[in-house]
GUKOL-240077 format. One line per 2 residues: number of its first residue (from 1); their letters; for each residue x, y, z of C-alpha. Coordinates in pm, 1 decimal, always signed. Example, Ala and Ser with C-alpha at 12.3 -4.5 7.8 and 13.67 -1.06 7.14 Angstrom:
1	AS	+1230.0 -450.0 +780.0 ~ +1367.0 -106.0 +714.0 $
This chain:
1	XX	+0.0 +0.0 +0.0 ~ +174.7 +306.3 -110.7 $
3	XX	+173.5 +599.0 +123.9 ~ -104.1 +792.5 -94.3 $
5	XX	-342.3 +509.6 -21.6 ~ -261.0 +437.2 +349.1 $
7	XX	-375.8 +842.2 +369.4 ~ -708.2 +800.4 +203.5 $
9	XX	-780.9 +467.8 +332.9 ~ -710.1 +608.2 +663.1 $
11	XX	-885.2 +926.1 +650.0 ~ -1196.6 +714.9 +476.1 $
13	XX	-1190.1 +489.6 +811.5 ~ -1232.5 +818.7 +1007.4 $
15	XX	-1531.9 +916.1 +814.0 ~ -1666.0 +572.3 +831.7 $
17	XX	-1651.4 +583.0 +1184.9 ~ -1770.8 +988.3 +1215.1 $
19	XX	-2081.1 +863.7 +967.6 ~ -2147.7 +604.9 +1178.9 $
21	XX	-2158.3 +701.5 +1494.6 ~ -2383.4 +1029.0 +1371.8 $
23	XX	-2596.2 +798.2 +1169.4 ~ -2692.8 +582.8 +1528.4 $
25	XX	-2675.8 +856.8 +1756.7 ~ -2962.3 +998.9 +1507.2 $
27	XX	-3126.9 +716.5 +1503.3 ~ -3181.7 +668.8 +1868.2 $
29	XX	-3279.8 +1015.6 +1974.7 ~ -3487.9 +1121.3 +1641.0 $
31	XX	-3801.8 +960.9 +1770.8 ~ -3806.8 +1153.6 +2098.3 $
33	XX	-3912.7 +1465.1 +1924.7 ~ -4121.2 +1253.9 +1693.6 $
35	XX	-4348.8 +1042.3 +1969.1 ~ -4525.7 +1325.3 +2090.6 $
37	XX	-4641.0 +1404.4 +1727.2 ~ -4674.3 +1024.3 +1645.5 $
39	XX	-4895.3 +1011.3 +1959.7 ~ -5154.1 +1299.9 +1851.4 $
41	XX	-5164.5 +1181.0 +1499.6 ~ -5217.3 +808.6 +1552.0 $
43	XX	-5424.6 +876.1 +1913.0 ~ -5157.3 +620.4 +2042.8 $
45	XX	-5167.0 +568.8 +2452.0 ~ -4907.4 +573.9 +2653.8 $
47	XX	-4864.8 +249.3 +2652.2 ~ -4799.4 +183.1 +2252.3 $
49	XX	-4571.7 +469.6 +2306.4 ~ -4362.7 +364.1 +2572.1 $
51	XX	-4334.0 +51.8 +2359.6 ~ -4277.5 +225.6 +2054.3 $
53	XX	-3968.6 +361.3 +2227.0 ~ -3848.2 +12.3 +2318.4 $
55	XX	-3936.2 -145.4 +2053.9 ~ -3607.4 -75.0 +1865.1 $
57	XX	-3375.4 -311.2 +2133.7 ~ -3617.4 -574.9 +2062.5 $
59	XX	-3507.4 -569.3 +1721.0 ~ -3188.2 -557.0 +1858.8 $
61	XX	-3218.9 -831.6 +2032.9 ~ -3291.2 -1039.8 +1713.7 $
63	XX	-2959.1 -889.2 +1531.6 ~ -2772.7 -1038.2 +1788.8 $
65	XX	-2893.9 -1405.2 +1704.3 ~ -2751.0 -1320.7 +1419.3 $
67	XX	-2455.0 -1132.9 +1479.5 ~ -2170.0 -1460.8 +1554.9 $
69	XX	-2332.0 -1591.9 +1259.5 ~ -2248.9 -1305.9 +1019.0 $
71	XX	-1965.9 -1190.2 +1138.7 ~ -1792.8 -1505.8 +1165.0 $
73	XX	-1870.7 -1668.6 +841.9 ~ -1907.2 -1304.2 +598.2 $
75	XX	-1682.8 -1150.1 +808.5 ~ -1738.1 -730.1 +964.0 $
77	XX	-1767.3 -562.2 +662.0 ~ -2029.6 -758.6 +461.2 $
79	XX	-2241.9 -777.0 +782.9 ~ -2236.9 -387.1 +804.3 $
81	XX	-2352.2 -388.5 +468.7 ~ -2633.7 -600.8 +479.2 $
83	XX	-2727.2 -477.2 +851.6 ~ -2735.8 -109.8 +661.4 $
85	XX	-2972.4 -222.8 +418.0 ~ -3196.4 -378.9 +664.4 $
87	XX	-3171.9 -61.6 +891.9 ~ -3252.0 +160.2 +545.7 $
89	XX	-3596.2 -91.7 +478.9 ~ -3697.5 +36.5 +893.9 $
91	XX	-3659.9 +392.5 +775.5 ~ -3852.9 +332.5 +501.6 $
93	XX	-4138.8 +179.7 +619.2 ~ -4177.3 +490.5 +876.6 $
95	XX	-4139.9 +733.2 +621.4 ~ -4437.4 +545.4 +395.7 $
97	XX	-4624.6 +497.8 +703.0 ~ -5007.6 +607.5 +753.3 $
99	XX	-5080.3 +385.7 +1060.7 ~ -4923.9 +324.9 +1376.8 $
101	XX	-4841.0 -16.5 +1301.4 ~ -4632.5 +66.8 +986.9 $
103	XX	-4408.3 +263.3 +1216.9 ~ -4422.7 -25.2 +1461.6 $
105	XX	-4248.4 -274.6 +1142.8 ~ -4025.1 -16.2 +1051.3 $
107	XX	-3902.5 +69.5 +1398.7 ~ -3830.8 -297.4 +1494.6 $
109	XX	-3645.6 -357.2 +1142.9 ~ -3433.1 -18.3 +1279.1 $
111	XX	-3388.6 -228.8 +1536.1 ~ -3229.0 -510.4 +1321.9 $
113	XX	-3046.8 -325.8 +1164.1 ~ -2847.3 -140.1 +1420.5 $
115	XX	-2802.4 -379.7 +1667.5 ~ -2575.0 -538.2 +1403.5 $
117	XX	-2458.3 -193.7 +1288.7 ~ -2346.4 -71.6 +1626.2 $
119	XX	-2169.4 -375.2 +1782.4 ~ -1987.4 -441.4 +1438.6 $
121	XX	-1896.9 -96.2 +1370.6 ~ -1705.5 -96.8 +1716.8 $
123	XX	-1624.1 -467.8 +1703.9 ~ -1444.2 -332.7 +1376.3 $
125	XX	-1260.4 -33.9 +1508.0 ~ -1139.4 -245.4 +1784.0 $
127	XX	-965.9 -518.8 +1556.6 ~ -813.9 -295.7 +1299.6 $
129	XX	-659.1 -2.7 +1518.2 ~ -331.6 +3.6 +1690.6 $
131	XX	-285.3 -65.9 +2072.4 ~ -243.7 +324.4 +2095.8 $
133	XX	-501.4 +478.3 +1901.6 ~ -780.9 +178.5 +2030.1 $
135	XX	-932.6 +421.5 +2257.0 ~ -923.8 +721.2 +2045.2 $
137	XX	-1066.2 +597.4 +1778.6 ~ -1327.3 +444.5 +2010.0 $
139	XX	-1427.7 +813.1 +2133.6 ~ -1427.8 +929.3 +1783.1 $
141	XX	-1695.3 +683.7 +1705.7 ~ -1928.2 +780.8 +2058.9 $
143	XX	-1845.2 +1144.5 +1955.6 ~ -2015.4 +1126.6 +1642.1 $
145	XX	-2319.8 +947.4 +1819.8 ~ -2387.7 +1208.4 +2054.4 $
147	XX	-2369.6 +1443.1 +1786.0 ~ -2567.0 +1262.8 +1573.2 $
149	XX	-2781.7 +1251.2 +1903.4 ~ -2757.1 +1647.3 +1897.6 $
151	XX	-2841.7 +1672.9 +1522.0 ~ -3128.7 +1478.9 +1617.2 $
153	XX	-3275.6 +1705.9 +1816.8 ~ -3201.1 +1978.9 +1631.0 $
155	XX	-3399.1 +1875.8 +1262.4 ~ -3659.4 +1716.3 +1523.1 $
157	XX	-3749.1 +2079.4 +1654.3 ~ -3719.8 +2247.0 +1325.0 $
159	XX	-3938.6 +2027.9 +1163.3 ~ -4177.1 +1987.0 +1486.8 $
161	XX	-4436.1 +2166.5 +1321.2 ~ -4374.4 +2120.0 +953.9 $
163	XX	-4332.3 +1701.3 +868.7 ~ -4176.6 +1451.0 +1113.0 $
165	XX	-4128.7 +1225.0 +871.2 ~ -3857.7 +1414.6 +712.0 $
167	XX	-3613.8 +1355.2 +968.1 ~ -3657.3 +991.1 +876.7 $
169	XX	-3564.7 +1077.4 +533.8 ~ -3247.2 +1241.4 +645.5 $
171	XX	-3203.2 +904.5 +861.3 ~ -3254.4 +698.3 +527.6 $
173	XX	-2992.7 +914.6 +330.4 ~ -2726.6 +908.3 +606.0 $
175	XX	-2745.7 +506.9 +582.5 ~ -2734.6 +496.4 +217.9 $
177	XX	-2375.3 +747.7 +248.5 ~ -2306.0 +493.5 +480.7 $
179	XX	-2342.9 +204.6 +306.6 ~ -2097.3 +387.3 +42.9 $
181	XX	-1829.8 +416.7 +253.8 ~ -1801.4 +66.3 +388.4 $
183	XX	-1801.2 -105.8 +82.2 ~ -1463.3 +94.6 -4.5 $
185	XX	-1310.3 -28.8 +361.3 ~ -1139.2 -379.8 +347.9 $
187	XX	-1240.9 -651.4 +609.4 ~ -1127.1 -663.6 +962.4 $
189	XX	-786.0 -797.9 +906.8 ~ -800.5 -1027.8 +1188.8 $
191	XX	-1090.2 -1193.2 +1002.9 ~ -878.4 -1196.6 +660.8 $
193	XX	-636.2 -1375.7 +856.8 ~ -842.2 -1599.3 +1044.9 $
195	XX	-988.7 -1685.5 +701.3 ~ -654.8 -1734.6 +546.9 $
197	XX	-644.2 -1433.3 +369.0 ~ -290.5 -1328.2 +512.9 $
199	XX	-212.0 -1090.1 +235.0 ~ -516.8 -893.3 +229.1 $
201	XX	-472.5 -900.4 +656.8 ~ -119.0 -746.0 +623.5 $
203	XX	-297.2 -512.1 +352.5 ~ -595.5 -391.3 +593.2 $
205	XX	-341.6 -350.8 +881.4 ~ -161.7 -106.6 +727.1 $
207	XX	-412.1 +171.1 +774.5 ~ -307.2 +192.1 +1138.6 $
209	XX	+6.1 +23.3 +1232.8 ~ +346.4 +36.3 +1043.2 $
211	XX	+541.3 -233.3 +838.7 ~ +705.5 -322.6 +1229.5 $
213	XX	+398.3 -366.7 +1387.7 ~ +231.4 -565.9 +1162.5 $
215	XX	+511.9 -807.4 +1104.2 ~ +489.0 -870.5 +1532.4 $
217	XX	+135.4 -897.6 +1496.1 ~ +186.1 -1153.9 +1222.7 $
219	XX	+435.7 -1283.8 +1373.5 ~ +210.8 -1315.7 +1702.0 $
221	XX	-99.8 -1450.3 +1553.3 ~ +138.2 -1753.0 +1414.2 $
223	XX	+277.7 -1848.7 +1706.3 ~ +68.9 -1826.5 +1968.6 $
225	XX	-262.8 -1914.6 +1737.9 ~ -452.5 -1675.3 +1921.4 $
227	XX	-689.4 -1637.6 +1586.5 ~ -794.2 -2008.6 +1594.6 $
229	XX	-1088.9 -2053.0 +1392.1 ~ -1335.5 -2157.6 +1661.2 $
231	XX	-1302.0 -2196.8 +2063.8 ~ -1585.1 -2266.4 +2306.4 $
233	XX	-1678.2 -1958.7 +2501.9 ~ -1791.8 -2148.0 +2804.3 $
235	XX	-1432.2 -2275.2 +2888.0 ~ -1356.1 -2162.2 +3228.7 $
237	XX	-1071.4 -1930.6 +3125.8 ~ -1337.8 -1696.7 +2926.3 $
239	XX	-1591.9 -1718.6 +3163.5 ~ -1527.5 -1462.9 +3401.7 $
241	XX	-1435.6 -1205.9 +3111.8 ~ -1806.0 -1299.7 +2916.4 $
243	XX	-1976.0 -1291.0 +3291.4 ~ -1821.5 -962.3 +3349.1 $
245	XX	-1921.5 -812.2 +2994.6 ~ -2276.0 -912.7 +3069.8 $
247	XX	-2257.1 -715.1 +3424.1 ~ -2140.6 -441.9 +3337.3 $
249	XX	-2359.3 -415.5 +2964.8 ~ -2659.4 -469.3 +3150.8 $
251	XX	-2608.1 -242.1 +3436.8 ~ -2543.4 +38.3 +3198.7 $
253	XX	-2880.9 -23.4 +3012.4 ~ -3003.3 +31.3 +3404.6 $
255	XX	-2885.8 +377.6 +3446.8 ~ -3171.2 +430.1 +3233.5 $
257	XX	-2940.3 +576.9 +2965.4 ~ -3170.2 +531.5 +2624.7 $
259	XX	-3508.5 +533.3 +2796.9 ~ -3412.3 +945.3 +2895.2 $
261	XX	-3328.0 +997.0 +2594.5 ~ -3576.4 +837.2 +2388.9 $
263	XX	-3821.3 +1023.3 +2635.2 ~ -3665.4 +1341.1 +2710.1 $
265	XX	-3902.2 +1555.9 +2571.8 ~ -4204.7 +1398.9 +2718.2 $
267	XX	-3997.1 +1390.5 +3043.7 ~ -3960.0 +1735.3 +3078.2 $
269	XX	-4300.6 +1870.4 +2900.4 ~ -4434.0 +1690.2 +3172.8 $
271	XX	-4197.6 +1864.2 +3455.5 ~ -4390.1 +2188.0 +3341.4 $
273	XX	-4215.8 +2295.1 +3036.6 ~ -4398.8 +2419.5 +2742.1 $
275	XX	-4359.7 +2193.9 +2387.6 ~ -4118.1 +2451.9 +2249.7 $
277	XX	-3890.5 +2478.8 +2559.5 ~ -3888.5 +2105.0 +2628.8 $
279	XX	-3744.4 +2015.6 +2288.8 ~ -3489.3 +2313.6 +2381.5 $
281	XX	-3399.4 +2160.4 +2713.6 ~ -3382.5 +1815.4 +2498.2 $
283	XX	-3161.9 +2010.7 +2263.9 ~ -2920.5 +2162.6 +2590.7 $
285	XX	-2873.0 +1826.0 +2702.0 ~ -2743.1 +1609.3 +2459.1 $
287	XX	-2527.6 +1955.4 +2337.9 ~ -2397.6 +1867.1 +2688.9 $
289	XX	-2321.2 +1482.3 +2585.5 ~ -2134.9 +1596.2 +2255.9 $
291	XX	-1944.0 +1842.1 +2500.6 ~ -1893.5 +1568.9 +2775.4 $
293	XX	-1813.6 +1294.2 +2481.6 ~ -1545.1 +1512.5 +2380.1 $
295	XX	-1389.1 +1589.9 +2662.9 ~ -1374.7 +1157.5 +2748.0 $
297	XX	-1234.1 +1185.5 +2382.2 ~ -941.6 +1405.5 +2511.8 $
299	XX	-876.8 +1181.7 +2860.8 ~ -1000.5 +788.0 +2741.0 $
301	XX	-611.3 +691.0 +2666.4 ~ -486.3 +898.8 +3010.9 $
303	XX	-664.7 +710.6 +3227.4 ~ -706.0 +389.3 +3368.0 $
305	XX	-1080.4 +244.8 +3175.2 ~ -1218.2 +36.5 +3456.5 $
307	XX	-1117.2 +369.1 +3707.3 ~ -1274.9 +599.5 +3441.0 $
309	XX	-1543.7 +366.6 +3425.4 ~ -1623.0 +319.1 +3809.0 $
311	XX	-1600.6 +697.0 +3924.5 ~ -1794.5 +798.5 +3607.4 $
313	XX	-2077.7 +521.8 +3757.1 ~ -2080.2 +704.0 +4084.6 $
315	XX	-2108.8 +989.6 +3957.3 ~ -2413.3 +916.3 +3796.4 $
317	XX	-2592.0 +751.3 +4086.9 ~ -2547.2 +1084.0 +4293.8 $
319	XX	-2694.8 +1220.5 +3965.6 ~ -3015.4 +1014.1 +3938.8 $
321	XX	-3032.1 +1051.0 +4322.6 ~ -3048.5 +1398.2 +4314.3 $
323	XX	-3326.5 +1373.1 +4002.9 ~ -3517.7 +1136.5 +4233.6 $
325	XX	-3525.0 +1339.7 +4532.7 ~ -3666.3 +1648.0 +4346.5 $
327	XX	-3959.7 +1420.2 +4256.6 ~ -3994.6 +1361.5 +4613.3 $
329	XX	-4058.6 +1701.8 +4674.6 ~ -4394.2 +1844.8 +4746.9 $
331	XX	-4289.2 +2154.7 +4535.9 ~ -4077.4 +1972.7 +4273.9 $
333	XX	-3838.5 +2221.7 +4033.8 ~ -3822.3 +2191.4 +3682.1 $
335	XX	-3480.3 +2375.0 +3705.8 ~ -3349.6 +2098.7 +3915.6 $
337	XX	-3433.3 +1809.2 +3675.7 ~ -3250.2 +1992.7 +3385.4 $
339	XX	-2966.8 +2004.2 +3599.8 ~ -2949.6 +1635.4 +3734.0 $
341	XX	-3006.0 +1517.6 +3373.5 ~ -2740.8 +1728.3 +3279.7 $
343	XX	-2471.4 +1618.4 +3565.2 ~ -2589.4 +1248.4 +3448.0 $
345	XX	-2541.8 +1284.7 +3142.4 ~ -2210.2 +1465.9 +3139.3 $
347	XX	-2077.3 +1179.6 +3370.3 ~ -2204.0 +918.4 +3153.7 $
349	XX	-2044.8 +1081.3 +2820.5 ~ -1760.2 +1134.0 +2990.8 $
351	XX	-1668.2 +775.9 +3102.0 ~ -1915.7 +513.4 +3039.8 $
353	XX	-2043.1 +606.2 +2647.5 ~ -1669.2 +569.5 +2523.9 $
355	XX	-1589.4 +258.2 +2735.1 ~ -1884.9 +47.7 +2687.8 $
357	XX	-1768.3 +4.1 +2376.5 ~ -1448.0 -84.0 +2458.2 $
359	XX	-1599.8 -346.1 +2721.4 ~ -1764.4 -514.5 +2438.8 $
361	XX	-1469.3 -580.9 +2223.4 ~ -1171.7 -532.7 +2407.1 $
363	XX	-1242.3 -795.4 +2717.4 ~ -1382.0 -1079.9 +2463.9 $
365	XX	-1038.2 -1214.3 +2288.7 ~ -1069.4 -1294.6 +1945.8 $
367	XX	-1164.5 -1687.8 +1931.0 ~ -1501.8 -1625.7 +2122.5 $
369	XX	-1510.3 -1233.4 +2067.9 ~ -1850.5 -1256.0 +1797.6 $
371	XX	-1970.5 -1527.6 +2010.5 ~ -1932.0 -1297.2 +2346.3 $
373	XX	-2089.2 -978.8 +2197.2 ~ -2371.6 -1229.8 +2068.0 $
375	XX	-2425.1 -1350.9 +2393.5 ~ -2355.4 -1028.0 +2599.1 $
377	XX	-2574.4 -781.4 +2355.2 ~ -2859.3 -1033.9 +2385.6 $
379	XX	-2888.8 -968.3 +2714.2 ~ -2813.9 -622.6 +2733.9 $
381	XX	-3057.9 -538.1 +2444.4 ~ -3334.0 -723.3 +2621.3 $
383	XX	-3245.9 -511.8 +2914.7 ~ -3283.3 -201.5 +2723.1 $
385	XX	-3584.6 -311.7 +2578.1 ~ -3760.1 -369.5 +2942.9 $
387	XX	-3651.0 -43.4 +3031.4 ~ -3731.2 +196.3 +2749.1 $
389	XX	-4060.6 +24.5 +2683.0 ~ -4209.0 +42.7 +3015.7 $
391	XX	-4028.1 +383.8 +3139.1 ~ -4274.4 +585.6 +3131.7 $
393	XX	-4565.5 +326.7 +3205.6 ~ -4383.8 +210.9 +3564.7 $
395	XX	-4316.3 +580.6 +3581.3 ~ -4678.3 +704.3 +3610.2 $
397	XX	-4788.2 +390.5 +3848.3 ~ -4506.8 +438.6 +4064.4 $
399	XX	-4408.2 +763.2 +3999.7 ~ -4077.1 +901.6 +3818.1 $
401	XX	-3931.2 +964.5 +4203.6 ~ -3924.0 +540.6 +4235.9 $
403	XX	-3776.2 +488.5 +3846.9 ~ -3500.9 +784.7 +3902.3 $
405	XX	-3420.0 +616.5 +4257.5 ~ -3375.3 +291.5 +4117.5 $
407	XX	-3147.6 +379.5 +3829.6 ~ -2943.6 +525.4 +4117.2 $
409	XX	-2880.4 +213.1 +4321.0 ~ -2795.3 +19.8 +3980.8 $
411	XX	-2621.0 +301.2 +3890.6 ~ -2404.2 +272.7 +4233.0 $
413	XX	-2376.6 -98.7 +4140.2 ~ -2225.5 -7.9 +3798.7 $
415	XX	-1962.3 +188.4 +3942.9 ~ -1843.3 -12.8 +4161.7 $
417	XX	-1790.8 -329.1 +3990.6 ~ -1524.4 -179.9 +3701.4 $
419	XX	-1334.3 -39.1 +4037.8 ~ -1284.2 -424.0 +4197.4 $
421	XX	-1314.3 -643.8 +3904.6 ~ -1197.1 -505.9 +3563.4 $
423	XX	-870.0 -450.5 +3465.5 ~ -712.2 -174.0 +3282.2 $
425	XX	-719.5 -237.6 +2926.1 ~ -564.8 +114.3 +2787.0 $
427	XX	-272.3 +73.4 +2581.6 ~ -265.4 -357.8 +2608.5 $
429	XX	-248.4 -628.8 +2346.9 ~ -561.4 -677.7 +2245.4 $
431	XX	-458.2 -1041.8 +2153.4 ~ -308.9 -1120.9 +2546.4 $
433	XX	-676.3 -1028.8 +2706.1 ~ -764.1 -1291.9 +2908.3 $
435	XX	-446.6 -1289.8 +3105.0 ~ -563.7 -948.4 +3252.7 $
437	XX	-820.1 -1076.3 +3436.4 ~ -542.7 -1275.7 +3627.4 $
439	XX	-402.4 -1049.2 +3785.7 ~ -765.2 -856.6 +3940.8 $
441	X	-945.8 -1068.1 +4179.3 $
């Protein structure tokens, strides 16, 4: 690869991952704005609602049936492909849509799609960066989804009172670009090699690492056969690494992460805000995530991750708590929500939306690392499905003081656990994994 190439191949990976991330951050927080109108239009309770809003992770939870599948036998970039194509059918169906259940379809095949999308996409950062710039490039990619989470919010209040549907046109464009950009990105190279493709590995790992590196890695990979084609990921010596995955993935679903944000807007129109200042406040808070995001962009390789992780966690507990109490209140403050969803959500950009990305593909080693996120995003996605779909329900039975409160004890758990149990992965062989976990109790 001559140096003209490793520059455009390289700068063609950054956009891949800057289009991504926008593209799912977009995804996720466009039909926050959206619901309220979907709700007048289609006379939907708050029920179908709350479920609409969950309904995506239960699509998610199908695309990770499939996910070892795919990405073992057609490799990363083939399964981003075809995962963008199903994603582009869900956008398409709620853009055609004249009932509630066509946006139902199309939400769940959004679902689909981007549960594949978003664990492959970071699965395929992770294997074809260098040990230094793992992190970085990680951040990059949670950057772009909180901006795409911003842009989101943005189009959604512009076009409040003009067409909804429009911003799922811009969705559908963004994952046709999208789709354009990974099919001009070679495979993961540790699937060309796996595959026996050890040309077209060395080829892919020159985008990131030099001529030195990638002979070691070669090097590596042949004698210590840490690529073997398959391994069973209920041997004892992965077990604790896919048990701790699962932990930690589902305990960030219970922060209540993508519920808020799914449901901002009818969270704090029902605080008191007016339409127009809630999508506002919607807007000021995931401006705060892009700001937070980038400032975890700046720090993720200077710090220890499971430390980052675990103080990040706490952080958000006192945050929720805080949230919680105010609901507790006889004379509860609208000021005082904004400003605990802000603090949570600057801790969580901060720490936990770079890392948990980095949990999913950095602590699974290769052999059983599609099989782990499989397993792990399963569970996590039906997690996040529970949570977003019956936020708001369990909210006005038990009241949003209850919800907030427990998100802060799991939040409290979440921190913790990284702190005593997960060891630092910054700057480590991604390829000599499991024999962290030795040395952490």
């Amino acid at each position: 690869m001559d140096k003209f190439n490793k520059v455009f191949n390289y700068y063609l990976l950054i956009i891949f991952i800057i289009l991504g991330g926008v593209t799912f951050g977009y995804n996720i927080s466009i039909i926050a704005s959206a619901l309220p109108l979907i709700k007048t239009q289609y006379t939907a309770t708050d029920k179908i609602i709350s479920f609409l809003a969950g309904l995506v992770f239960a699509g998610v939870m199908i695309a990770k049936f499939l996910m070892a599948f795919l990405n073992d036998i057609y490799g990363r970039r083939k399964t981003l492909i075809f995962a963008s194509c199903i994603f582009a059918i869900g956008s398409f169906f709620i853009i055609i849509s004249y009932s509630i259940n066509y946006i139902l379809i199309g939400r769940f095949f959004q679902g689909v799609g981007s549960g594949l999308l978003m664990a492959t996409t970071s699965l395929y950062i992770v294997e074809i960066a260098n040990d230094k710039t793992r992190g970085s490039l990680t951040a990059l990619y949670q950057l772009s989804f909180t901006i795409g989470l911003l842009l989101a919010n943005i189009v959604g209040m512009y076009l409040y009172y003009i067409n909804w549907k429009i911003s799922f046109i811009v969705l559908f464009f963004l994952t046709i670009t999208f789709i354009l950009v990974i099919y001009n990105l070679p495979c993961s190279p540790r699937w060309l090699y796996r595959n026996g493709f050890i040309k077209e590995a060395k080829k892919a790992l020159k985008i990131t690492h030099t001529d030195l590196e990638i002979d070691n890695i070669i090097k590596f990979w042949q004698e210590s056969h840490a690529l073997e084609q398959s391994a069973n990921i209920f041997q004892l010596k992965y077990l604790k690494p896919l048990l701790l995955v699962i932990i930690i993935t589902c305990l960030h679903q219970l922060t209540g992460i993508n519920a808020i944000l799914q449901t901002s807007t009818i969270l704090i129109s029902q605080a008191g805000f007016t339409k127009n200042a809630a999508l506002l406040s919607s807007i000021g808070i995931t401006l705060v995530n892009v700001l937070g995001t980038g400032v975890g962009l700046k720090i993720i390789d200077k710090f220890p991750r499971n430390l980052l992780l675990g103080y990040c966690g706490i952080l958000i507990a006192i945050s929720h708590a805080i949230i919680a109490f105010n609901f507790y209140t006889k004379i509860q403050s609208s000021i005082v929500l904004i400003i605990g969803l802000m603090c949570f959500i600057t801790a969580y950009a901060v720490g936990p939306g770079i890392i948990i990305w980095l949990v999913f593909s950095e602590y699974l080693p290769m052999p059983v690392r599609s099989q782990g996120i499989a397993i792990a995003g399963f569970i996590n996605s039906l997690a996040g499905f529970l949570i977003s779909s019956l936020f708001l329900y369990l909210g006005s039975i038990y009241g949003m003081g209850a919800i907030f409160f427990s998100c802060a004890i799991f939040s409290l758990i979440y921190g913790i656990i990284p702190i005593l149990f997960l060891p630092d992965t910054n700057g480590k062989n991604l390829e000599n994994i499991t024999q962290l976990f030795k040395n952490v109790r």
